[in-house]
Structure formats: C-alpha cells, structure tokens
C-alpha positions as CSV (number, residue, x, y, z in Angstrom):
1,X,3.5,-17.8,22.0
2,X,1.8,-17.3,19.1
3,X,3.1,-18.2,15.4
4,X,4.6,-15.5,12.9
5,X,6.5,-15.7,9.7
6,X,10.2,-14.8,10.5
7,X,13.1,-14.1,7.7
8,X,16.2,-14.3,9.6
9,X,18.2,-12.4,6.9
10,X,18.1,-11.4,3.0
11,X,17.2,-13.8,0.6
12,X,17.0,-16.4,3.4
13,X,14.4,-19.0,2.8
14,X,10.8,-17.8,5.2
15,X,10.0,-19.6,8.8
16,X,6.9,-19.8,10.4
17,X,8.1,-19.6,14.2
18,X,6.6,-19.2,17.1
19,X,7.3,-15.6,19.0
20,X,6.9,-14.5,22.8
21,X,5.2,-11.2,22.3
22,X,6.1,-8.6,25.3
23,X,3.6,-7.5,28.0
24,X,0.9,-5.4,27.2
25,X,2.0,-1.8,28.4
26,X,-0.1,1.0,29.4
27,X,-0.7,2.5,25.6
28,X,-0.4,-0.7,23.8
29,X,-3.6,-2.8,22.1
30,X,-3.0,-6.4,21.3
31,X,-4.7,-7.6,18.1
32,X,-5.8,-10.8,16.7
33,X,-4.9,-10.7,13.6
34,X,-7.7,-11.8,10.6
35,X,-6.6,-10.6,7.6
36,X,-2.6,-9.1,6.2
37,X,-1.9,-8.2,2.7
38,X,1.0,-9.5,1.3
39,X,2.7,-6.3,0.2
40,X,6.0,-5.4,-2.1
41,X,7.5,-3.4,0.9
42,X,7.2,-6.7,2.7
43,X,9.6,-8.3,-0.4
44,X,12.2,-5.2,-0.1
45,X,12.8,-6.1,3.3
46,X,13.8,-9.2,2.4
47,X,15.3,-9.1,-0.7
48,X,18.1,-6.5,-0.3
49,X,16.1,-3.0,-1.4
50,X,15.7,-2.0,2.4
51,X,18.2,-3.0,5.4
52,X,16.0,-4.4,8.3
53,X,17.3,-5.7,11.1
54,X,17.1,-9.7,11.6
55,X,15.7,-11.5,12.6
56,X,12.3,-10.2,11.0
57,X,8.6,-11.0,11.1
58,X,7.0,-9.7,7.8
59,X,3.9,-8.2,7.3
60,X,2.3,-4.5,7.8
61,X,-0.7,-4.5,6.2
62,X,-3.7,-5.9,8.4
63,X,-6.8,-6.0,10.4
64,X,-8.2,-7.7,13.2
65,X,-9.8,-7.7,16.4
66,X,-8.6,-5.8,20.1
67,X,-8.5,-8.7,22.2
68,X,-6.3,-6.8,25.1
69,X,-5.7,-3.0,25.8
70,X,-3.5,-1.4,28.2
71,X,-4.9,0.7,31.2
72,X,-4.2,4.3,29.3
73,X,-5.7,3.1,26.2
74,X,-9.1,5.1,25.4
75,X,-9.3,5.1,21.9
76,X,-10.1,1.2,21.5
77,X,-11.7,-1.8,23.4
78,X,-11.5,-5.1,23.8
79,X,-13.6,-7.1,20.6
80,X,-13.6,-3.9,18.6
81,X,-12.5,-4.1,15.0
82,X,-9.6,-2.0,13.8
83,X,-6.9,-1.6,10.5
84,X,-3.7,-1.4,11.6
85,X,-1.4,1.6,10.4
86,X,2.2,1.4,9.7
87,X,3.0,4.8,9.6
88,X,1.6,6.5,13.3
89,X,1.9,10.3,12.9
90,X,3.5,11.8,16.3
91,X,0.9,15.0,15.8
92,X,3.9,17.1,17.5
93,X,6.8,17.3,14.9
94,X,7.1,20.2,12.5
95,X,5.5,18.0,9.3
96,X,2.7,17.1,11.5
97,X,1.7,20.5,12.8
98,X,2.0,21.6,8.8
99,X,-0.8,19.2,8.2
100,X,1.2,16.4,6.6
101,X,1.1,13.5,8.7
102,X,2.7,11.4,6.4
103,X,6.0,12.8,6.4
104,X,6.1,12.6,10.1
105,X,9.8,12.5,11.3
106,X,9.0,10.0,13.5
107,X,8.8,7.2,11.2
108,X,10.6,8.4,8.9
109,X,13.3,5.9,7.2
110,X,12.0,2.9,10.0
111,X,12.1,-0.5,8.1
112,X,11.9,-2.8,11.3
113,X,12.0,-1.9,15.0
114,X,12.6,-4.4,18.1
115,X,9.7,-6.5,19.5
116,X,9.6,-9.6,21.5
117,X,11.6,-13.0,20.9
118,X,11.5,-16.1,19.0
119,X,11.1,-19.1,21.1
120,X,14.8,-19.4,21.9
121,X,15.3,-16.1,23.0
122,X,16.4,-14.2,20.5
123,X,15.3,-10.8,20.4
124,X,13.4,-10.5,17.2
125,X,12.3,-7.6,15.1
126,X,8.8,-6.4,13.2
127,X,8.9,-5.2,9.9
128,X,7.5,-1.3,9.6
129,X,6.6,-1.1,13.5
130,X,3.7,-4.1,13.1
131,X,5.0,-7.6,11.7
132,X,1.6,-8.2,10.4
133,X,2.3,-11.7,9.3
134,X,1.9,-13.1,12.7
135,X,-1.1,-14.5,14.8
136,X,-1.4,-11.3,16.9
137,X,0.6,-7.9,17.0
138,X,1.5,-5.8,20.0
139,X,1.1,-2.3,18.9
140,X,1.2,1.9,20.1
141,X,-2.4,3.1,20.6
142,X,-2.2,5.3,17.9
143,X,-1.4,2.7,15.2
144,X,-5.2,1.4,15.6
145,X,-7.9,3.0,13.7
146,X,-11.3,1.8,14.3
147,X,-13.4,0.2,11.8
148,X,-17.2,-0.5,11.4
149,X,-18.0,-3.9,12.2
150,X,-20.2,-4.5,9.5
151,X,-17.2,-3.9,7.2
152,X,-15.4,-7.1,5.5
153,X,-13.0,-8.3,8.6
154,X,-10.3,-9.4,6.5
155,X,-10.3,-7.9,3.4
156,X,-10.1,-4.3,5.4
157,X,-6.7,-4.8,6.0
158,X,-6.2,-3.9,2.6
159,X,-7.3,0.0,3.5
160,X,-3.8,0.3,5.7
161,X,-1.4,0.6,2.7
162,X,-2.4,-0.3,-0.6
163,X,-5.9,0.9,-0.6
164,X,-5.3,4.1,1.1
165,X,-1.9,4.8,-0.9
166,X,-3.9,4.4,-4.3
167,X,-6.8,6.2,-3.3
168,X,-5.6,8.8,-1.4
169,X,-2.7,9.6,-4.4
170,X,-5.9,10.0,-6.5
171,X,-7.7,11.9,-3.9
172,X,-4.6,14.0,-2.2
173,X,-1.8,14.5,-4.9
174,X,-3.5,14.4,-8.3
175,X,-6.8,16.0,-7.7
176,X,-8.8,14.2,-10.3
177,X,-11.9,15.8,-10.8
178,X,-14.7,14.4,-12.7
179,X,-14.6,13.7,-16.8
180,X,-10.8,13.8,-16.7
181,X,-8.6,10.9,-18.0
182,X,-6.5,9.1,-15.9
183,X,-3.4,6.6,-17.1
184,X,-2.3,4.4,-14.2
185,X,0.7,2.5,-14.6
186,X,1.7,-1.1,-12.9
187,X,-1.2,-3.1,-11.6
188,X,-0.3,-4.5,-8.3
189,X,-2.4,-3.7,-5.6
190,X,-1.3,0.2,-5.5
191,X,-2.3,0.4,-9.2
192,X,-6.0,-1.7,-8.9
193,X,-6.5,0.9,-5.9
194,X,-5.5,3.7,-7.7
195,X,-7.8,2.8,-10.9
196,X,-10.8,2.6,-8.4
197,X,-10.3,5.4,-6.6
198,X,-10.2,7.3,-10.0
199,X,-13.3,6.2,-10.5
200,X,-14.7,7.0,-7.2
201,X,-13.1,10.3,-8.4
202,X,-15.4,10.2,-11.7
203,X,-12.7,10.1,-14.3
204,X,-13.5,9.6,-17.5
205,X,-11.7,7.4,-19.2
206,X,-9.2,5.3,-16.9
207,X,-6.2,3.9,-19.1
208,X,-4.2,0.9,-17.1
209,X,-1.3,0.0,-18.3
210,X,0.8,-3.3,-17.2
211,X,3.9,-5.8,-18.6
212,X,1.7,-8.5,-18.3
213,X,-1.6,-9.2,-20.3
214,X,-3.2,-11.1,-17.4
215,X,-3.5,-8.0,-15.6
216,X,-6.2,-7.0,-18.0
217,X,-9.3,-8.8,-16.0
218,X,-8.4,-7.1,-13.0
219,X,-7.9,-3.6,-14.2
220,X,-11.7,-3.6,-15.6
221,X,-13.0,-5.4,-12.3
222,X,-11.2,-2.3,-10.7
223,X,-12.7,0.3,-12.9
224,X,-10.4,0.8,-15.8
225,X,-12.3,1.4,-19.1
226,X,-9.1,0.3,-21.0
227,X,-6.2,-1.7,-20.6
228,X,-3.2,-2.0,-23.1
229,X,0.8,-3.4,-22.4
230,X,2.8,-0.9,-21.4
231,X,5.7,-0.8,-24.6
232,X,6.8,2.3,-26.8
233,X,3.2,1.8,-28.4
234,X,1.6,2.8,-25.1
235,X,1.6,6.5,-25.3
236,X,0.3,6.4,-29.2
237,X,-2.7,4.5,-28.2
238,X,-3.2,6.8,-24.9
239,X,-3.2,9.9,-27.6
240,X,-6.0,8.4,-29.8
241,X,-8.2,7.7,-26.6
242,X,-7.6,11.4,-25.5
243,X,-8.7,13.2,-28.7
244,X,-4.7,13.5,-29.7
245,X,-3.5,15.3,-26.5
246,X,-2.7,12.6,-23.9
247,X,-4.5,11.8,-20.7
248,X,-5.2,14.5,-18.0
249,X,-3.3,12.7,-15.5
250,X,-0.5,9.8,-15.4
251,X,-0.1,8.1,-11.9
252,X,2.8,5.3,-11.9
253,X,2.5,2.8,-9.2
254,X,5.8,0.8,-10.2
255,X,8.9,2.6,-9.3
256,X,11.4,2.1,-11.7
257,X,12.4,4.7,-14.1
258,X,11.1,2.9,-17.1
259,X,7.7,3.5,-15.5
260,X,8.0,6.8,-14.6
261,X,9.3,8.0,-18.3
262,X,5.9,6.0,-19.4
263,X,3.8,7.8,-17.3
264,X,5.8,11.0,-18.3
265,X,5.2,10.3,-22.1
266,X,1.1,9.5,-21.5
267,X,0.2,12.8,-20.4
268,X,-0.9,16.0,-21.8
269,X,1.0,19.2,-22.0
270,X,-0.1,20.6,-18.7
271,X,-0.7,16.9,-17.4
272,X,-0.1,16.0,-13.7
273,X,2.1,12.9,-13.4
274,X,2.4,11.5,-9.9
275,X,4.6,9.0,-8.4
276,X,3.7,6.0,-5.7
277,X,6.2,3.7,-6.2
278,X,9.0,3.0,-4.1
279,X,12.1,3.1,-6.5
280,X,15.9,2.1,-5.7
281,X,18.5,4.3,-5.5
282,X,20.6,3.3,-8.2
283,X,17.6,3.4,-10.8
284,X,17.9,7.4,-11.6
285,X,15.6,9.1,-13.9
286,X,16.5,11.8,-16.3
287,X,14.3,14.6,-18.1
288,X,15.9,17.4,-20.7
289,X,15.5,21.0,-19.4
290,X,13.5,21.5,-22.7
291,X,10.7,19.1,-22.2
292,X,10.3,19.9,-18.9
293,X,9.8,23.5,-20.3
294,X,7.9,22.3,-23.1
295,X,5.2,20.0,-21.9
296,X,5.1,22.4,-18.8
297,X,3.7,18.6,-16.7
298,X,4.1,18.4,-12.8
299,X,6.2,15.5,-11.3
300,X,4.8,14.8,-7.8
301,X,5.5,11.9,-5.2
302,X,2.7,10.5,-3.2
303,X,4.1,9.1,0.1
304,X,1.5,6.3,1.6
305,X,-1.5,8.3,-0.3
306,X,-0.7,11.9,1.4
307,X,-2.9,10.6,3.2
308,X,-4.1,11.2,7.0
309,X,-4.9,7.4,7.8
310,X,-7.4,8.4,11.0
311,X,-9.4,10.9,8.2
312,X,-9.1,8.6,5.1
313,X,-9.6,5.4,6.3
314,X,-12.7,5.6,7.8
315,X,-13.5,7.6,4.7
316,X,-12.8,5.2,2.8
317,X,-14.0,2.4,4.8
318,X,-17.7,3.9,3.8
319,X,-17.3,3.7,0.4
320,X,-16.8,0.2,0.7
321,X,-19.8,0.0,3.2
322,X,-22.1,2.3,0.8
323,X,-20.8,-0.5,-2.3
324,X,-19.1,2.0,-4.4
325,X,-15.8,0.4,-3.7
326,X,-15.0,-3.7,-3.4
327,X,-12.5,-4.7,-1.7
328,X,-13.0,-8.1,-3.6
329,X,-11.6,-6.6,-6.9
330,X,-8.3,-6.1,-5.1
331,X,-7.8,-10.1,-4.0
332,X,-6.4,-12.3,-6.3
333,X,-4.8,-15.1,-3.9
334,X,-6.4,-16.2,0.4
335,X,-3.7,-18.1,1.9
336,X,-2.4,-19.3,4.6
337,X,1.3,-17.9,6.3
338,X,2.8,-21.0,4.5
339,X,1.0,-19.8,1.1
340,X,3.9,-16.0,1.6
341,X,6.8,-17.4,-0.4
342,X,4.4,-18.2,-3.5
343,X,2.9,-15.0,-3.1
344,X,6.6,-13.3,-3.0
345,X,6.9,-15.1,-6.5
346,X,3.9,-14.4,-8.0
347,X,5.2,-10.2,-7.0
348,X,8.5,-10.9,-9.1
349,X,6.8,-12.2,-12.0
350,X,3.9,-9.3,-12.2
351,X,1.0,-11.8,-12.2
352,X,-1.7,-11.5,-10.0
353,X,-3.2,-8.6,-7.9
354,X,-2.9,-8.4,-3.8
355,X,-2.4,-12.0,-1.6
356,X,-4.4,-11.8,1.6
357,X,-3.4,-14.1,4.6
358,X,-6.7,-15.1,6.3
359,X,-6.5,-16.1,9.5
360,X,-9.6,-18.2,10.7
C-alpha cells in the first residue's frame, strides 16, 4: 500500500488514502515519487472543467526514482532518476509519424484511466495516465524520461508540464528569436516558464502581465524586464515599451477569452499571438473579419509546449544543469499531500507561483 491523495468526485472535499498499486508488468517501471507539481489541470479534474472518472488520485506532474522495472523494460533501471510524462506519444499514429507527438491520438481527450484500488477494493482511477500525488506510480515504459542525477530531484518534476509547455511554446510555436519583445499573459507556473524560456530565447524586452500585483516578484525572478496589471491600460503601456508598435509576440498562458483578447490587443501588426491555456467551452472568443485583416497577427495553440518531451526535456534539463535556467524561480509553496487543498486555493485566487509536494 502506499498513500495517495484521492477525490472521490467533483468538488468533493480531498483524502489522503492508501492505494494497492497493481503488479509490476513486463513494460511497466515503478517510481518513488520525490517531487509533484501541483498543477491547474489537477484542479479541472476536480472542479467540473474536465469529467474524470472517480474515484481519482490527482497529480501528473513529477519526478522520482525507478525503484522496480518489468523484465521488457530497457530504457530505465532500478535507482535511476526520471520525470514522468503525461502525455506518452505511441510513435505509430498518423500525428506521430507527421512529427507531432503531441497530438498523438492515443492520448488524446484522456483525463483519468483505471489503476489499482483503494484499500477497500474499489477500483480507483489516476488522473492523466500517472496520479502523481501519490507515494509511488506504476507507469508504461515510455512515460519515463531519464534525467541527470546531478539535476535537482524534486524540483525536476516541474520539466513534465509546466516547464516544458512554457518553454517549448516559446521554443516550438512562437519562434522568438533574439532582441524581439515578448508580452506573456497570466503568471502561474505556464506563464513564469514561458517568461524564462523567452529569455533563454534572448528577447528583449519581456512584458508580464497578471490580475494580481503580487505576481510582480516572480515575474522579474523569472526573467521579465517589466511587469504591469493586466486592465484596458495594459496594451497602452505595452505600446510605449515597444517604440509605439506593440510587442513582437503575445503568449497567453490563462485561457479565458478575456486573456486571449489582451494578448490579441499587445501585439504588433504582424505579431504572433499564441495560446497555452486550457479554456472552457462555454468561454467563446470573437474577432471582426476586419482586424483580423487589418493587424494581419497569427493565432496559434500550443498543446503541452509542441513539444517532443524525450527531445525537450533532457534539453531542457541542461539548461538548468549549465544555470541558465532555475527551477527555484518557479516554486513558490513545498508541502506536504495534506498542504493540496491550500494549494488548490491559492490557484483560484491567482496568488502565488507553482506548489511542489516534496516527498522525503
């Protein structure tokens, strides 16, 4: 048995329970878990956004150690460090022989998929294919991707969603090349990624913009050179730093259609505005058939970083080892699993920056 946190349906109040994991099987690596990022797809499972099944044990954002592997496994051993990844391409599907991994039909439109048992029995259910917020995780071969030990144990797990979604939107969908301006809207975890890997990327000026003042520290820690409140104002002061035009690039990291028409109004005629929130269905977005001829702007999507998670993390992971990127500046909270609900709360009221479960 070993202890995870279980919601057994939406808004229900968080358990930490223990759970029978199943047998090892052939392909499968069992991790101990040491670090899990407390992520907003880990509140839209719970709060109504996206339809799990239940019972559910939250969390997919982690990294750990291999303490067990199957007899088939070849790609990990036992005491090796690893990040887990959520989204396992199959490599055989149409998207994945196009070179998008990403868009993989096999795990596409998964929000929990059955996994071992609670203590009485019932058949339980891990959220995005991992249930990260758990002692250990059973999990496919392919969802591993070794790590350098010499890289921060816990803090890594942030490279299997938030770091690699920011960074590889930066890298993958916008293209940012060096002395352009970038405006980067919401400053959760996504956002604080997305500002550093702009400046990995060499932008020039790097505008964050965020609801909440508090988020002002962290966005300079990150690598923003300016931070303002994201208002009607917002786009007037994004002109004036921008020589009048607007920044070369807008990437909104929110999902909500207020956020995207901000992001739309910060950038240049000819500007590149891309998308990496998750947004809900009943929160359209509208544009006029004349602006979209008139600022001539591309509206893109980034789907977990376009990103090819056994190219970019360990690409990524060296930019942390050579120090051009701390994972640090992405932490704001180390808690425990009974330290989740706070953490949920501190999402819904915009403060803070990522919550990291540390497991000793």
């Amino acid at each position: 048995m070993v202890q995870a946190l279980v919601a057994r349906g939406v808004d229900s109040e968080l358990e930490i329970c223990d759970v029978q994991l199943p047998e090892t099987g052939q392909h499968d690596v069992r991790v101990a878990v040491r670090g899990a990022g407390v992520c907003h797809s880990d509140l839209s499972m719970i709060n109504g956004v996206l339809a799990p099944s239940f019972p559910l044990i939250l969390g997919h954002e982690a990294s750990g150690v291999v303490t067990e592997v199957g007899e088939r496994v070849r790609r990990v051993g036992v005491g090796d460090h690893v990040v887990l990844n959520w989204t396992p391409p199959c490599r055989d599907c149409w998207f994945c022989q196009q070179g998008e991994p990403w868009l993989c039909t096999a795990t596409e439109g998964i929000a929990s998929l059955p996994r071992g048992s609670l203590a009485d029995g019932t058949p339980s259910h891990v959220t995005l294919g991992v249930g990260a917020l758990a002692e250990e995780v059973l999990i496919g071969e392919n969802a591993v991707i070794p790590v350098p030990k010499e890289l921060p144990l816990a803090e890594s797990a942030l490279l299997g969603c938030a770091v690699i979604t920011g960074v590889g939107a930066v890298r993958n969908n916008a293209k940012v090349r060096p002395g352009e301006s970038v405006v980067v809207v919401g400053l959760g975890g996504v956002g604080l990624s997305a500002i550093a890997g702009a400046r990995l990327a060499g932008a020039s000026r790097i505008i964050a913009l965020d609801v909440n003042e508090s988020k002002r520290d962290l966005a300079l820690a990150a690598g923003a050179t300016d931070f303002a409140i994201a208002d009607k104002a917002a786009s007037k002061l994004i002109r004036s730093l921008t020589e009048g035009r607007g920044a070369d690039v807008a990437l909104e990291c929110v999902g909500r259609s207020a956020a995207i028409r901000t992001a739309w109004g910060s950038t240049r005629r000819g500007g590149r505005v891309v998308t990496l929130g998750v947004g809900a269905k009943d929160d359209p977005v509208s544009f006029s058939g004349l602006e979209i001829y008139h600022f001539a702007r591309s509206l893109s999507a980034s789907v977990y970083g376009s990103a090819d998670p056994d190219v970019d993390v360990p690409a990524i992971a060296q930019s942390v080892l050579d120090g051009r990127l701390d994972l640090d500046t992405f932490v704001s909270h180390r808690i425990g699993l009974d330290g989740v609900a706070d953490a949920f709360e501190r999402m819904r009221e915009g403060e803070g920056a990522r919550s990291l479960v540390v497991f000793d």
